[in-house]
N, CA and C of each residue as an Amber inpcrd file, in Angstrom:
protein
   264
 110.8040000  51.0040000 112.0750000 110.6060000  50.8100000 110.6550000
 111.9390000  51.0610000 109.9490000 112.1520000  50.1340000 109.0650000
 113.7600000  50.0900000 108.4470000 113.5110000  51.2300000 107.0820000
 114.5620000  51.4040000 106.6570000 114.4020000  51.8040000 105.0800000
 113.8770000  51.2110000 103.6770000 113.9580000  49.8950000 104.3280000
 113.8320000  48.7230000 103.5550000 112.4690000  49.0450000 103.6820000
 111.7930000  48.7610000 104.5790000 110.3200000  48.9110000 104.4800000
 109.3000000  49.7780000 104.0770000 110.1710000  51.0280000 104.2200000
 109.5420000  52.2490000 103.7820000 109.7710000  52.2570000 101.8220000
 110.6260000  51.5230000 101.6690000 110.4840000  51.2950000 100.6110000
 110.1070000  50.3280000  99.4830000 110.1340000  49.6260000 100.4690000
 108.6270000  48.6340000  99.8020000 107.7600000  48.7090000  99.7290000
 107.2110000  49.2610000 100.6890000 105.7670000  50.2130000 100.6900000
 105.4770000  51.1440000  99.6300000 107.0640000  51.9810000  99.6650000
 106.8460000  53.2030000  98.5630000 106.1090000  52.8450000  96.9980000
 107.2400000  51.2600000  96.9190000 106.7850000  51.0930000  95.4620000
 105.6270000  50.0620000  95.4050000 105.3580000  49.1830000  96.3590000
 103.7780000  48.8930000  96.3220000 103.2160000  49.9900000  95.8380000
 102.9380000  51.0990000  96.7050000 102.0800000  52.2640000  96.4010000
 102.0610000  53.0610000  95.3490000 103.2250000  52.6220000  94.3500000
 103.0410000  53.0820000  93.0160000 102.8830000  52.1860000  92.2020000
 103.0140000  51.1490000  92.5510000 102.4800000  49.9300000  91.6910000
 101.1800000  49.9780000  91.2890000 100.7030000  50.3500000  92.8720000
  99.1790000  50.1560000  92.4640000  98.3050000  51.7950000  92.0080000
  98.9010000  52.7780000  92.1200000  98.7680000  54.2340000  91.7810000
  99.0230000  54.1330000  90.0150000 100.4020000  53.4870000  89.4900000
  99.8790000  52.9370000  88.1090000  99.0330000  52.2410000  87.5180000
  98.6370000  51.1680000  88.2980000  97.2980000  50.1060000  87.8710000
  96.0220000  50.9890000  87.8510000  96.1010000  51.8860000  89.2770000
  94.4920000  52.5900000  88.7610000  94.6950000  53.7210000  88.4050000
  95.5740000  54.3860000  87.3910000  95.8350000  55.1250000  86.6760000
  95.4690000  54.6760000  85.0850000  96.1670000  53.1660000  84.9140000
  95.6420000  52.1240000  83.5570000  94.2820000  52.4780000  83.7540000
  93.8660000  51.8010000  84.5490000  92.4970000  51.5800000  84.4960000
  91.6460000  52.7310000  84.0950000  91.7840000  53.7840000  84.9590000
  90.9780000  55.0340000  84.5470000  91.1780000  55.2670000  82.9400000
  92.4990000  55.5260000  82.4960000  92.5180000  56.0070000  81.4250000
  92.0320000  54.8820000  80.0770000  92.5050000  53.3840000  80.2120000
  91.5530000  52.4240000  79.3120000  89.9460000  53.0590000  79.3720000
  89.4920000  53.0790000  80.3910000  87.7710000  53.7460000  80.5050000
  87.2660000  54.8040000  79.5240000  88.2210000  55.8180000  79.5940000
  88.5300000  57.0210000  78.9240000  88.4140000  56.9760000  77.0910000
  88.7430000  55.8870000  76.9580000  89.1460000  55.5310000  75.6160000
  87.9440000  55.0040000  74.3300000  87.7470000  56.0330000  73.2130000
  86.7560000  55.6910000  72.6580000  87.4190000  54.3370000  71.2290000
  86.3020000  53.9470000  71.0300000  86.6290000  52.6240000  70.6570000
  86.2080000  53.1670000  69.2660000  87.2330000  53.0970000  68.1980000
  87.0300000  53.0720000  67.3030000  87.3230000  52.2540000  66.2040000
  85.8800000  52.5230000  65.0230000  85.5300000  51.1710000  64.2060000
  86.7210000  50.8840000  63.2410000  87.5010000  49.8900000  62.6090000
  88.7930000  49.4790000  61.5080000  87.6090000  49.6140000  60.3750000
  88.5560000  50.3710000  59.1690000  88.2510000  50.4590000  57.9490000
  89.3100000  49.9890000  57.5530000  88.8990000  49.2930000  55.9120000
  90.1130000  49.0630000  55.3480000  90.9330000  50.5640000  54.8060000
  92.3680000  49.9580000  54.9400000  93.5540000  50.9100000  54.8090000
  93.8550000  51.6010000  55.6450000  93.3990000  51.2860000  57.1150000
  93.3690000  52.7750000  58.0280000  94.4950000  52.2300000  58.6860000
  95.1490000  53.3170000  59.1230000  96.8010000  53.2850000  59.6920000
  97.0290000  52.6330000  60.9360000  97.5490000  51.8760000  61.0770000
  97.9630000  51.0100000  62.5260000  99.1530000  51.2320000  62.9180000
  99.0920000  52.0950000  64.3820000 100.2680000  52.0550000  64.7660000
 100.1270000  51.3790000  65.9430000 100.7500000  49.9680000  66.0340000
 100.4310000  48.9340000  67.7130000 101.7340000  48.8960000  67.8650000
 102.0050000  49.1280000  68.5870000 103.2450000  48.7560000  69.2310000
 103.0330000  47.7260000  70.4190000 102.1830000  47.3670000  71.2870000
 102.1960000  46.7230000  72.0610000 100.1810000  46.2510000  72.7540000
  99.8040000  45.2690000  72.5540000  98.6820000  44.4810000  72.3840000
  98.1920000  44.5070000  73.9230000  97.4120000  45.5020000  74.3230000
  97.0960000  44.8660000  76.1050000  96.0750000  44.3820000  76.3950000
  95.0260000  44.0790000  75.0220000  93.7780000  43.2580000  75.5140000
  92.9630000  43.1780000  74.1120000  92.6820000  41.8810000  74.1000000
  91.9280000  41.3260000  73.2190000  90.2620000  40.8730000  73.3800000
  89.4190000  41.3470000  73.1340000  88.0130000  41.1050000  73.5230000
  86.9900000  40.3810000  72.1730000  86.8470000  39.2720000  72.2060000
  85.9610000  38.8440000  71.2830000  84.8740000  37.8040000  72.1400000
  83.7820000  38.4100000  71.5200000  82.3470000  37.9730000  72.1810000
  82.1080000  36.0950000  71.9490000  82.0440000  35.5910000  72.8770000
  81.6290000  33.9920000  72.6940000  80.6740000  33.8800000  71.9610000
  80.2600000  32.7590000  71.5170000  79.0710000  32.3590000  70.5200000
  79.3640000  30.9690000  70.2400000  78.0830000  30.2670000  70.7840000
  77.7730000  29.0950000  70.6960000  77.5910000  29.0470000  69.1670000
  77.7600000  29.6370000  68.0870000  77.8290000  29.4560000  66.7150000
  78.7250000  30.0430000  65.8950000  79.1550000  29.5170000  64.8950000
  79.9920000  30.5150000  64.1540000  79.2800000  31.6430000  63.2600000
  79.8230000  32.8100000  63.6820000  79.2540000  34.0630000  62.7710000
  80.0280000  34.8600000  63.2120000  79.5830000  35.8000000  62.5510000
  80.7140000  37.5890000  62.4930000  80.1890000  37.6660000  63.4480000
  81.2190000  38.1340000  64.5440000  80.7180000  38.7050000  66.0200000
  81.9220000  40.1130000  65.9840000  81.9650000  41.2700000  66.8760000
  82.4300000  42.4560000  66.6760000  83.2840000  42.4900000  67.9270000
  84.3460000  42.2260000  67.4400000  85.8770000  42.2020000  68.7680000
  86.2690000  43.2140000  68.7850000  87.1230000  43.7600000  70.1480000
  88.0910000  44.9510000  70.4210000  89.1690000  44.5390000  70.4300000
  90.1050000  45.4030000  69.9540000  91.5120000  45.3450000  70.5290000
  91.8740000  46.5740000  71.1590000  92.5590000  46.2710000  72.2670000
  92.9700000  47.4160000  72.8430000  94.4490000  47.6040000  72.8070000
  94.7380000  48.5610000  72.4570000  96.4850000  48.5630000  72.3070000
  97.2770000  49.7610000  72.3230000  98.7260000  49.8400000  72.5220000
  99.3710000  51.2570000  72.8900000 100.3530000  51.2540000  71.5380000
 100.1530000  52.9040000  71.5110000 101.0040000  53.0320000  70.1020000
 102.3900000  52.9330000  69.8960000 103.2480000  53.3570000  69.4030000
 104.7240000  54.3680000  69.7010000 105.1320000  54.8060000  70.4740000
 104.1430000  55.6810000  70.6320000 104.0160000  56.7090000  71.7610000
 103.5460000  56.3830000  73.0860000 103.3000000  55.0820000  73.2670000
 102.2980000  55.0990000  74.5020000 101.2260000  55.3240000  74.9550000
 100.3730000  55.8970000  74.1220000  99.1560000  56.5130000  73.6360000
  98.1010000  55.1390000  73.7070000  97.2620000  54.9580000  74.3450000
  95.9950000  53.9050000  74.0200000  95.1280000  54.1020000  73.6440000
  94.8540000  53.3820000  72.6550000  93.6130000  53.3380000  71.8380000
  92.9740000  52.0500000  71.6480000  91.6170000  52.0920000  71.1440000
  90.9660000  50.5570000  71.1530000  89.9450000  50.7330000  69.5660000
  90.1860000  49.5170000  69.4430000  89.6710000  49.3490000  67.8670000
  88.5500000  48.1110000  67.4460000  87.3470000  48.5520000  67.2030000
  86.8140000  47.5650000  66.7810000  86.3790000  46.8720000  65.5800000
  86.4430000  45.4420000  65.4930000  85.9690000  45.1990000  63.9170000
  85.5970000  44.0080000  63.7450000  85.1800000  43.5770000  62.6990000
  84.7880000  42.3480000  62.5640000  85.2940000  40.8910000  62.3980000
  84.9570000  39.9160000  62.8220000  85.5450000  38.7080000  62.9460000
  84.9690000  37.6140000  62.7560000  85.0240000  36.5690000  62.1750000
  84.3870000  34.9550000  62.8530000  84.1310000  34.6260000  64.3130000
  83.5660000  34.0720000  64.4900000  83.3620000  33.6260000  66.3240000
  83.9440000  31.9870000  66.6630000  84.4020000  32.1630000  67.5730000
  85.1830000  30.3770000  67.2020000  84.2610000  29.7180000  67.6920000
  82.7090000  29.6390000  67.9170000  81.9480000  28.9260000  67.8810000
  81.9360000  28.0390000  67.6060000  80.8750000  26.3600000  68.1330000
  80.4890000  25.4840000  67.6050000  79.1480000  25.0450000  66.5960000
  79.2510000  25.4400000  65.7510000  77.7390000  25.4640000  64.7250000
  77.7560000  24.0480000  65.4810000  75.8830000  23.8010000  65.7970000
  75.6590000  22.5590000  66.0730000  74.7890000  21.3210000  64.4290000
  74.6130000  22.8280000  63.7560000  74.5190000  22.1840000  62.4960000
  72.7480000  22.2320000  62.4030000  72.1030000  22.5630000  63.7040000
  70.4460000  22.8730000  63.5800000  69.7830000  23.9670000  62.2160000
């Protein structure tokens, strides 16, 4: 086994020791509701969740996102649905 290999391995194995580190801690994370005026600090956008709907109406999306700090938090609120009203 070369050095080379042992170290590819190494950082595979933290590659993926960070991914299910994300993961656990997104889980962790309580989702809280947007009021108007309430303070946004996003620094960086890692997931967008809005519910499908075969119609247009207010449907209730997440965003999930990291602050300044690195800190994640997830936010929910209200939206249009890019639905197709069929016009019934």
């Amino acid at each position: 086994m070369t050095i080379r290999t042992v170290f590819l391995a190494g950082a595979a194995a933290a590659a993926l020791l960070a991914c299910a580190t994300q993961a656990s801690a997104d889980e962790n994370v309580v989702v809280e509701p947007y009021h108007y005026g309430m303070h946004l600090d996003v620094a960086k956008v890692v997931n967008w969740d809005v519910p499908e709907s075969t119609t247009t109406k207010v449907v209730t999306a997440t965003m999930t996102y990291l602050d300044s700090q690195g800190q994640m938090h997830k936010m929910s609120y209200p939206r249009m649905a890019e639905g197709i009203d069929s016009g019934d």
